[in-house]
Every structure is written in structure tokens, then in C-alpha cells.
Biopython code that builds the backbone (N, CA, C, O; Angstrom):
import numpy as np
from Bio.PDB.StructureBuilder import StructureBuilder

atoms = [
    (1, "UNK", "N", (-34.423, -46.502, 45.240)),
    (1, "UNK", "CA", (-33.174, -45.891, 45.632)),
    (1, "UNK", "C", (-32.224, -45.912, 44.437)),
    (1, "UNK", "O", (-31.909, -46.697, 43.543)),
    (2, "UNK", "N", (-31.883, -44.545, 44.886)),
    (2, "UNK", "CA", (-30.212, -44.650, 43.349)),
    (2, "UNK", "C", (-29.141, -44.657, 43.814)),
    (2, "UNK", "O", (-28.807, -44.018, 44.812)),
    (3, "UNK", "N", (-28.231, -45.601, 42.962)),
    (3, "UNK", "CA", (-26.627, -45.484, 43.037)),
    (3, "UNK", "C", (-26.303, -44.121, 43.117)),
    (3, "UNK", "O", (-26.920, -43.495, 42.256)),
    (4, "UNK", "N", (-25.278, -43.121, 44.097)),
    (4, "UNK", "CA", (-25.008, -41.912, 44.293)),
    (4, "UNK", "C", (-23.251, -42.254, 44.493)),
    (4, "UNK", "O", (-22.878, -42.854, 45.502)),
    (5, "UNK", "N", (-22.613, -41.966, 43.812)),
    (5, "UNK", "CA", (-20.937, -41.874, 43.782)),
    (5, "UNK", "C", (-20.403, -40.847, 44.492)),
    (5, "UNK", "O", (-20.718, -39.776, 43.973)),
    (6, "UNK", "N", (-19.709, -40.717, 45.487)),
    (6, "UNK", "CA", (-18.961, -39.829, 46.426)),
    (6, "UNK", "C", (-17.844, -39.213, 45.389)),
    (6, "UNK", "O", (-16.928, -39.938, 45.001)),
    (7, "UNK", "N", (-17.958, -37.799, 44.942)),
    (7, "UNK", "CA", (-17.441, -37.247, 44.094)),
    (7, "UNK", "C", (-15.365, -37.047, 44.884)),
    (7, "UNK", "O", (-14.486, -36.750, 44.075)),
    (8, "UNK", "N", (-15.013, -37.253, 46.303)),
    (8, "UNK", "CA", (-14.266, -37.712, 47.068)),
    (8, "UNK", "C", (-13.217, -38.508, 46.730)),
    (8, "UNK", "O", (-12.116, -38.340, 46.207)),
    (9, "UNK", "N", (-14.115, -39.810, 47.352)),
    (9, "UNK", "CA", (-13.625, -40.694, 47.394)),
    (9, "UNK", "C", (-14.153, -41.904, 46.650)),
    (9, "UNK", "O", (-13.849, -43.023, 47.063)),
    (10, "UNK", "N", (-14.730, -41.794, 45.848)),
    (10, "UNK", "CA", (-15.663, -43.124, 45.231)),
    (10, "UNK", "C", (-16.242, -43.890, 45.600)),
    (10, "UNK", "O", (-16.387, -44.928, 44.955)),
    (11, "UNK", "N", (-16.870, -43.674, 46.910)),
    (11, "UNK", "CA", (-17.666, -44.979, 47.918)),
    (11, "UNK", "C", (-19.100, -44.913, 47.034)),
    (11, "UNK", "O", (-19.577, -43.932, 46.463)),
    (12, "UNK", "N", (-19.474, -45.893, 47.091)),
    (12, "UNK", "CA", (-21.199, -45.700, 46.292)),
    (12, "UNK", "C", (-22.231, -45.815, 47.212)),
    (12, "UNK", "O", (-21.870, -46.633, 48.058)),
    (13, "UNK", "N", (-23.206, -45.442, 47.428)),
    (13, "UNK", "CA", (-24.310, -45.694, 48.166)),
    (13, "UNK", "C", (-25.691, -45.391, 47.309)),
    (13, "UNK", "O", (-25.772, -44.713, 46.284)),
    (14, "UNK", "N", (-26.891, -46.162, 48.095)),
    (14, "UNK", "CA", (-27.906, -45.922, 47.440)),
    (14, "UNK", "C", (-28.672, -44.633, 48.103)),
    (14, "UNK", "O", (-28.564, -44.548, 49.326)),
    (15, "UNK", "N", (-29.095, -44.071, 47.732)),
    (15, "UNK", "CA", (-30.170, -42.569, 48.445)),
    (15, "UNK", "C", (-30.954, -42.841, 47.297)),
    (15, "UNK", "O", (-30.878, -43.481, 46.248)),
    (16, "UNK", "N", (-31.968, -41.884, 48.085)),
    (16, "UNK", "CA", (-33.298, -41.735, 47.939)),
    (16, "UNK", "C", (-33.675, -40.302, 48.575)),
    (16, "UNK", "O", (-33.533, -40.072, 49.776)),
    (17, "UNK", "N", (-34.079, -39.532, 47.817)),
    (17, "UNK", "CA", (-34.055, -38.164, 48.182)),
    (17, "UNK", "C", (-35.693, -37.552, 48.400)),
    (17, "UNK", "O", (-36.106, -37.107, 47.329)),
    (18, "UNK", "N", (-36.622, -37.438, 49.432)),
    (18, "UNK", "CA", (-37.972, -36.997, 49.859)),
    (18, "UNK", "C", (-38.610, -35.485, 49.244)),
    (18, "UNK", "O", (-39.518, -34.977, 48.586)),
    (19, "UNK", "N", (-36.862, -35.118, 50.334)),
    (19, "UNK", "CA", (-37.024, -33.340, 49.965)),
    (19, "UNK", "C", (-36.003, -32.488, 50.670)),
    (19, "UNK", "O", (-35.253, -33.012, 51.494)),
    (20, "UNK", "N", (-35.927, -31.137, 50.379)),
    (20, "UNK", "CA", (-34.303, -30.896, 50.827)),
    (20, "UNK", "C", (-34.400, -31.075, 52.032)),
    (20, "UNK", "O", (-33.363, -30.655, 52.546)),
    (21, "UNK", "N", (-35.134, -31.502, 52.843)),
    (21, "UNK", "CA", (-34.700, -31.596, 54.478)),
    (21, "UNK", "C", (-34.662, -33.357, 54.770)),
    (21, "UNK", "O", (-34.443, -33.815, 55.891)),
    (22, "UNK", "N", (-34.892, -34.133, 53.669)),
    (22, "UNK", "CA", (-34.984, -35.854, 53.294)),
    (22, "UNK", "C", (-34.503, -36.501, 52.745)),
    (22, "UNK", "O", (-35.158, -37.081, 51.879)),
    (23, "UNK", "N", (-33.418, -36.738, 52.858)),
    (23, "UNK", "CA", (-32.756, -37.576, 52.325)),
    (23, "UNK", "C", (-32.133, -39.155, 53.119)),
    (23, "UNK", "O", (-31.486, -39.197, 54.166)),
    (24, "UNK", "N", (-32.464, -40.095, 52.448)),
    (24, "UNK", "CA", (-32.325, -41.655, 52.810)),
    (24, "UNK", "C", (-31.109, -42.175, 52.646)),
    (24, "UNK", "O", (-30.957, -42.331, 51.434)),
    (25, "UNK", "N", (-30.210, -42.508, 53.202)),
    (25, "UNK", "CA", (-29.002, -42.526, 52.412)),
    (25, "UNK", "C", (-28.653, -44.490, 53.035)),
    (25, "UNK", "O", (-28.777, -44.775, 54.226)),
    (26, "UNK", "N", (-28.361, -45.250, 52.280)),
    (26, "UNK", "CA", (-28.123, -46.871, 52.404)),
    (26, "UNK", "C", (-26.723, -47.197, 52.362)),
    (26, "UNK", "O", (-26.060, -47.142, 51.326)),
    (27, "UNK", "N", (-26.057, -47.699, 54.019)),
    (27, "UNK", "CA", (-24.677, -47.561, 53.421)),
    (27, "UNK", "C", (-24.406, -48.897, 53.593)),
    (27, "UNK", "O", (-25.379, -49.552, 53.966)),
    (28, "UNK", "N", (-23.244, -49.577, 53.414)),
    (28, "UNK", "CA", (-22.691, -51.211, 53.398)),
    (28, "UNK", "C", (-21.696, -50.776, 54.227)),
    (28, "UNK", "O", (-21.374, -49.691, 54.711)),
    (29, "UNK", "N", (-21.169, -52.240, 54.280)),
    (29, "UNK", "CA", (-19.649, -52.358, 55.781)),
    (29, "UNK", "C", (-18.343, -51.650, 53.705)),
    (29, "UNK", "O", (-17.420, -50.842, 53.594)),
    (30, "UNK", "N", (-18.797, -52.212, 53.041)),
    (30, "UNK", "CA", (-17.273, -51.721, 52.069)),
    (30, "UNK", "C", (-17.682, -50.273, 51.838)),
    (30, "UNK", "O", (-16.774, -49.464, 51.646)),
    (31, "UNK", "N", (-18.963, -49.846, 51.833)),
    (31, "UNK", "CA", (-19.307, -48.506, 51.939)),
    (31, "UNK", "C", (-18.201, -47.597, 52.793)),
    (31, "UNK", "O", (-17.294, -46.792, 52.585)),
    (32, "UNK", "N", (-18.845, -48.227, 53.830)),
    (32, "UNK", "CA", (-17.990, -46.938, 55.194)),
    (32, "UNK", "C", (-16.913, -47.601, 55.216)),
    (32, "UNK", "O", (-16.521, -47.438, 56.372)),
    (33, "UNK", "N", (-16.113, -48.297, 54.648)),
    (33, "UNK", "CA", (-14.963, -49.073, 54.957)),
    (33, "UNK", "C", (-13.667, -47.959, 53.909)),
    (33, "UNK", "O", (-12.572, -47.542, 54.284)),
    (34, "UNK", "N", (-14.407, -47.748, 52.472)),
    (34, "UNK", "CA", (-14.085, -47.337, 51.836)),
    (34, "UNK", "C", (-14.376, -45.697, 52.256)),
    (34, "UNK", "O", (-13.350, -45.027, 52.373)),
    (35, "UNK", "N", (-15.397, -45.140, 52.441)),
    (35, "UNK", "CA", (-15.642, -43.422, 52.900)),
    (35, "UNK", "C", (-14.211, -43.001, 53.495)),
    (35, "UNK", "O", (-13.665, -43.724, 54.329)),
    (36, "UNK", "N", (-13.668, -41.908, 53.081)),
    (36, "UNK", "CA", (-12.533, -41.315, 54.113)),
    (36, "UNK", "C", (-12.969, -40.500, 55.053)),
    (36, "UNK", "O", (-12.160, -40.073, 55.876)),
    (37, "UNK", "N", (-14.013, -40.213, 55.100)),
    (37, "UNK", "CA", (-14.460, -39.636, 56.783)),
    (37, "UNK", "C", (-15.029, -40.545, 57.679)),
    (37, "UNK", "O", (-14.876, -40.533, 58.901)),
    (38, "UNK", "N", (-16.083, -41.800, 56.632)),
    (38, "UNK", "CA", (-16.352, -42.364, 58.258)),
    (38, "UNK", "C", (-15.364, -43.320, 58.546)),
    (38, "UNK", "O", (-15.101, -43.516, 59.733)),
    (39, "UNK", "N", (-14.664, -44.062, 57.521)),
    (39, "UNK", "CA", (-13.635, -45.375, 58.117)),
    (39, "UNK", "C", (-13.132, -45.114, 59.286)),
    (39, "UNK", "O", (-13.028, -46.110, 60.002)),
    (40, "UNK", "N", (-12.634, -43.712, 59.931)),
    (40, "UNK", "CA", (-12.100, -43.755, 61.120)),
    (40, "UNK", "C", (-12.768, -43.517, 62.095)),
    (40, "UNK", "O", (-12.271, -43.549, 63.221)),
    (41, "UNK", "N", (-14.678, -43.081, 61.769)),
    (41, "UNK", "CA", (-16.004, -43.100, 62.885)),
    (41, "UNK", "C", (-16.398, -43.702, 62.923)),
    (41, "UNK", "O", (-16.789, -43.953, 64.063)),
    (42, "UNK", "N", (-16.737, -44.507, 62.036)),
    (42, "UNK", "CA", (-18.259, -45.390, 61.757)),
    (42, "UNK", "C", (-19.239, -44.546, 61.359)),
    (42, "UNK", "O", (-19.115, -43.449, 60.814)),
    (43, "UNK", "N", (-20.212, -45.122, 61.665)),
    (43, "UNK", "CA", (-21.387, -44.221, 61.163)),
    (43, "UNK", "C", (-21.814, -43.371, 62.606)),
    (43, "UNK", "O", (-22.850, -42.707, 62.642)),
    (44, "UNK", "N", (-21.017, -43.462, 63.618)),
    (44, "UNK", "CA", (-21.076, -42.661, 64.238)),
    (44, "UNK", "C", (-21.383, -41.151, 64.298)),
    (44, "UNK", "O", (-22.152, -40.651, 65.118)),
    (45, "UNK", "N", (-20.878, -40.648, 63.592)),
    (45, "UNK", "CA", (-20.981, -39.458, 62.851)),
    (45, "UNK", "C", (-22.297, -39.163, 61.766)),
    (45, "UNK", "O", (-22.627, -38.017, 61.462)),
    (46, "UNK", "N", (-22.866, -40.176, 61.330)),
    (46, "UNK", "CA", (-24.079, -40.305, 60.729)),
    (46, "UNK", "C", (-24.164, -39.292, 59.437)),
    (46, "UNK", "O", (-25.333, -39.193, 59.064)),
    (47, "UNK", "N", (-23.325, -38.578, 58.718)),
    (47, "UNK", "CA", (-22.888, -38.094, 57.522)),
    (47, "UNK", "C", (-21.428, -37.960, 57.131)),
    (47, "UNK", "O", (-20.513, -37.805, 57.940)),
    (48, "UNK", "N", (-21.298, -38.031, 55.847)),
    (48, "UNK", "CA", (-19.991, -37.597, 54.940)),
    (48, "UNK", "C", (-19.774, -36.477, 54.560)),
    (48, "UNK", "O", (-19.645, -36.721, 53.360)),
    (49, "UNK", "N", (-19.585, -35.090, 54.675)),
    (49, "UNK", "CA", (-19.682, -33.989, 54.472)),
    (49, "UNK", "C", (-19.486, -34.258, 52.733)),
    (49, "UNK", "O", (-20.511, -34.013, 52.097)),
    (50, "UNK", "N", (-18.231, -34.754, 51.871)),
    (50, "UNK", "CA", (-18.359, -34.667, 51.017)),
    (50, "UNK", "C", (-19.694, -35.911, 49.889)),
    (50, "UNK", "O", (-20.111, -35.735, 48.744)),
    (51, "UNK", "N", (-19.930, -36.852, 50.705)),
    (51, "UNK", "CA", (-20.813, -37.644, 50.179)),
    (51, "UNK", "C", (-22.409, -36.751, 49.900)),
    (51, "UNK", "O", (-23.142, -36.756, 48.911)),
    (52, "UNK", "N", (-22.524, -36.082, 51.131)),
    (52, "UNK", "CA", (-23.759, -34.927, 50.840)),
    (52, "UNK", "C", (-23.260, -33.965, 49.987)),
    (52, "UNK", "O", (-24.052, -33.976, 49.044)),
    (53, "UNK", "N", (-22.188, -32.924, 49.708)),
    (53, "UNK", "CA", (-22.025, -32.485, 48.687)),
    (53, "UNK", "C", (-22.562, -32.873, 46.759)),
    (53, "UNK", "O", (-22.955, -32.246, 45.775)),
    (54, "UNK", "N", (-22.108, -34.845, 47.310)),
    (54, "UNK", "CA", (-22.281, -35.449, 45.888)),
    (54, "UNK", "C", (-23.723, -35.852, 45.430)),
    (54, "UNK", "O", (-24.103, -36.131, 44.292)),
    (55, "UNK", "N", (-24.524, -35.807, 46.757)),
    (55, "UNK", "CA", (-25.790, -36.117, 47.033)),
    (55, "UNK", "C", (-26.486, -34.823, 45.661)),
    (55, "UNK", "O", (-26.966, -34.898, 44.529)),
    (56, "UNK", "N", (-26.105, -33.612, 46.780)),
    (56, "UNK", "CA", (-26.795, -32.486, 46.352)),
    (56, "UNK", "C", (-26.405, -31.906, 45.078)),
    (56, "UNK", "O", (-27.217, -31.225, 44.453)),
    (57, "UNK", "N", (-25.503, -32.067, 44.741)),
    (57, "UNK", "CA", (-24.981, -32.458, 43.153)),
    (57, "UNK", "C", (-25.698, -33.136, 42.180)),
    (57, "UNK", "O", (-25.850, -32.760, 41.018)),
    (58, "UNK", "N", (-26.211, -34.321, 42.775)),
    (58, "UNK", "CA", (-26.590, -35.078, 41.898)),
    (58, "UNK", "C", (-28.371, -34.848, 41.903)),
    (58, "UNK", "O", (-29.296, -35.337, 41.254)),
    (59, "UNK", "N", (-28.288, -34.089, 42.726)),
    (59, "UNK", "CA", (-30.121, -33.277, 43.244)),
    (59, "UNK", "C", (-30.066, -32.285, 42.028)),
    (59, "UNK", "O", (-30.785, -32.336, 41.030)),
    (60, "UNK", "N", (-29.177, -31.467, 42.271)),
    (60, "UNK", "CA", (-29.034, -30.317, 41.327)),
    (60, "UNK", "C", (-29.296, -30.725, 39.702)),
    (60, "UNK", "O", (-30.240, -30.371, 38.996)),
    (61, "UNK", "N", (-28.211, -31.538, 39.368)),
    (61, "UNK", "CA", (-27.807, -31.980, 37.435)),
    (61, "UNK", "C", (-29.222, -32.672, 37.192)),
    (61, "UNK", "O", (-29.629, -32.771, 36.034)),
    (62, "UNK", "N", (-29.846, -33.069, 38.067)),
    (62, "UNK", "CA", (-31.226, -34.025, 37.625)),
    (62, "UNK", "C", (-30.751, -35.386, 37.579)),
    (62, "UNK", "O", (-31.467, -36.165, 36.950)),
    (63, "UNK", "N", (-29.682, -35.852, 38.116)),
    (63, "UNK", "CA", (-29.528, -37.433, 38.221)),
    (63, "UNK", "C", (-30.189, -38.085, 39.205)),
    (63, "UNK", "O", (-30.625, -39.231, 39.099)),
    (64, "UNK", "N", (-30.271, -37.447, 40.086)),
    (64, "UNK", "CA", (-31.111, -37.997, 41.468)),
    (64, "UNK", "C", (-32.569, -37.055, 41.605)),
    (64, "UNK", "O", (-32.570, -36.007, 42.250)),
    (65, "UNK", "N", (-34.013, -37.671, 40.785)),
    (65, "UNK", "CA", (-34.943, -37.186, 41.603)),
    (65, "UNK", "C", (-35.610, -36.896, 42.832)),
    (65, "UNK", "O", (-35.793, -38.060, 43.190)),
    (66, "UNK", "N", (-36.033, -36.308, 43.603)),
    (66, "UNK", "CA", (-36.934, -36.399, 44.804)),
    (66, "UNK", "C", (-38.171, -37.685, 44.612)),
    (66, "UNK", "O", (-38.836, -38.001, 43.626)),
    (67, "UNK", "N", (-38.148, -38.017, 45.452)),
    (67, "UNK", "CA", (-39.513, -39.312, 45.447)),
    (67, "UNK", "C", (-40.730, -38.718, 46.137)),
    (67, "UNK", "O", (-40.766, -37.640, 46.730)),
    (68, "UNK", "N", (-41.508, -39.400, 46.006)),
    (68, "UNK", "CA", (-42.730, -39.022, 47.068)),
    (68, "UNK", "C", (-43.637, -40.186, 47.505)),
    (68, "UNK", "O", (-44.306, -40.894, 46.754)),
    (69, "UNK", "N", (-43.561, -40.254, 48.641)),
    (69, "UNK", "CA", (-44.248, -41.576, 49.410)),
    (69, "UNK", "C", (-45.752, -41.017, 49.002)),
    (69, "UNK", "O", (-46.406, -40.199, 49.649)),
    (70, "UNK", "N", (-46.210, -41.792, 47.523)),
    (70, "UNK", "CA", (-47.394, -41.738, 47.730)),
    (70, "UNK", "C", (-47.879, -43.241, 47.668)),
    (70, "UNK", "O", (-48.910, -43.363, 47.007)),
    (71, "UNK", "N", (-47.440, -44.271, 48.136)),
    (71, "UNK", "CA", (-47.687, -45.107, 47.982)),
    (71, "UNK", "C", (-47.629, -46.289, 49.159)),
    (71, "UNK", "O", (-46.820, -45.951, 50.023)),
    (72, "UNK", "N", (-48.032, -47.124, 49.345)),
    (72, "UNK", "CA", (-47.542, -47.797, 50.667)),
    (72, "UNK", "C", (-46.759, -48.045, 50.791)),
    (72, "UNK", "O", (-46.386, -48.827, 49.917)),
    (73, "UNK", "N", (-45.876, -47.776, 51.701)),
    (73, "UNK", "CA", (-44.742, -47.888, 51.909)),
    (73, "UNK", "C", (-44.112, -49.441, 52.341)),
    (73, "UNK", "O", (-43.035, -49.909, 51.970)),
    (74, "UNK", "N", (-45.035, -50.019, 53.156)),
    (74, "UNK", "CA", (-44.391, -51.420, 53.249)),
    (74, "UNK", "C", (-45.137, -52.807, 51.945)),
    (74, "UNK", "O", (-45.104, -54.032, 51.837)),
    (75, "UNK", "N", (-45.571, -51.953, 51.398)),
    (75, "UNK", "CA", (-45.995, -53.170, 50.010)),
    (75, "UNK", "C", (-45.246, -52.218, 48.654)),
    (75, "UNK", "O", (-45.179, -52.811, 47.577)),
    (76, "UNK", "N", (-44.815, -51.080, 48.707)),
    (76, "UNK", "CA", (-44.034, -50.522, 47.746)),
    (76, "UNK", "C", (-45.295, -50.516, 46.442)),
    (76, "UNK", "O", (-45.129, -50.619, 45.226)),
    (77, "UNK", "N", (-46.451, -50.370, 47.159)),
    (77, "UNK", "CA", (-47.594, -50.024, 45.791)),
    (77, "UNK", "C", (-48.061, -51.537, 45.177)),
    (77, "UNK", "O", (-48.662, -51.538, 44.103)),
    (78, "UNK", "N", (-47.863, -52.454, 45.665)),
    (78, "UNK", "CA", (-48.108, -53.520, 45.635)),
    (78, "UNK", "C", (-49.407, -54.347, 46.072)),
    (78, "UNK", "O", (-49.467, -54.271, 47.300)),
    (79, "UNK", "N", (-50.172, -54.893, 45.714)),
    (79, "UNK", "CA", (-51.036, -55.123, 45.910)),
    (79, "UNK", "C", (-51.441, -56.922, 46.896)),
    (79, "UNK", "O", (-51.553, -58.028, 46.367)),
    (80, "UNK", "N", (-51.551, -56.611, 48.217)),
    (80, "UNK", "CA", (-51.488, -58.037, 49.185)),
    (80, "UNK", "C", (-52.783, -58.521, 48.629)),
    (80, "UNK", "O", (-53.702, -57.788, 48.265)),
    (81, "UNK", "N", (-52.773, -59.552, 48.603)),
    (81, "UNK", "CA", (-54.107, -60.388, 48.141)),
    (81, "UNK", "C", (-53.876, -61.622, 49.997)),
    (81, "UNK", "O", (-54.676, -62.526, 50.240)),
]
sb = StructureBuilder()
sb.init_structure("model")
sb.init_model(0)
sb.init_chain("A")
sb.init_seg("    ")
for serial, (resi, resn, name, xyz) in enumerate(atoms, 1):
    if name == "N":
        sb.init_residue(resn, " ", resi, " ")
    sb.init_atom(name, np.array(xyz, "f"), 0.0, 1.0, " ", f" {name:<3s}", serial, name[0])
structure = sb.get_structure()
């Protein structure tokens, strides 16, 4: 996951981007505390209109790659012995 800056309001979160219909987005309590759309929902609302703007921004410039689960997902490619 990458640091993604709300071009907004400056809240940071981590995402992780699949594909344009995938995106992972990791938020904290100073996260949404700080967001000016959700502080007064919660995550109720379950997006930031401008935080996805900064998302897809950062999809666009090449700061944020797409990932691809080719790997196990609960050992992260890791090998259990």
C-alpha cells in the first residue's frame, strides 16, 4: 500500500489500487477525523469525493501503480515452512 495525500484537505491514507473498478483505500480515526467530508459521516458514506479525485491523480502521474494479486494473499508471497 501507498501513502496517497488528499489534494483537499491533506488527510493521508494508504491505497492500493487493483484496477479502475479496485481500489483499497486504509483509513485511521486522525484520517477521517481530519477528511472534510467524512468528519461529519464517518465512514458512513464509505468515500471522499475529493480523496478519489487525489487517488486517480495519483493513478494518472504514475505515483500510484495498479498491483496485481499474483501472489498469496495471506502470506504476501511468503513462504510458511
Amino acid at each position: 500500500m501507498e501513502q496517497v495525500s488528499c489534494r483537499s484537505c491533506g488527510t493521508c491514507v494508504l491505497v492500493e489500487k487493483f484496477s479502475p473498478q479496485h481500489t483499497s483505500v486504509q483509513w485511521n480515526n486522525a484520517a477521517v477525523a481530519a477528511c472534510t467530508e467524512l468528519s461529519t459521516t464517518g465512514l458512513k458514506s464509505h468515500t471522499c469525493n475529493a480523496l478519489r479525485a487525489s487517488i486517480e491523480e495519483a493513478v494518472a502521474s504514475g505515483a500510484l501503480s495498479s498491483s496485481t494479486r499474483d501472489v498469496d494473499v495471506r502470506t504476501r508471497g511468503r513462504t510458511l515452512t
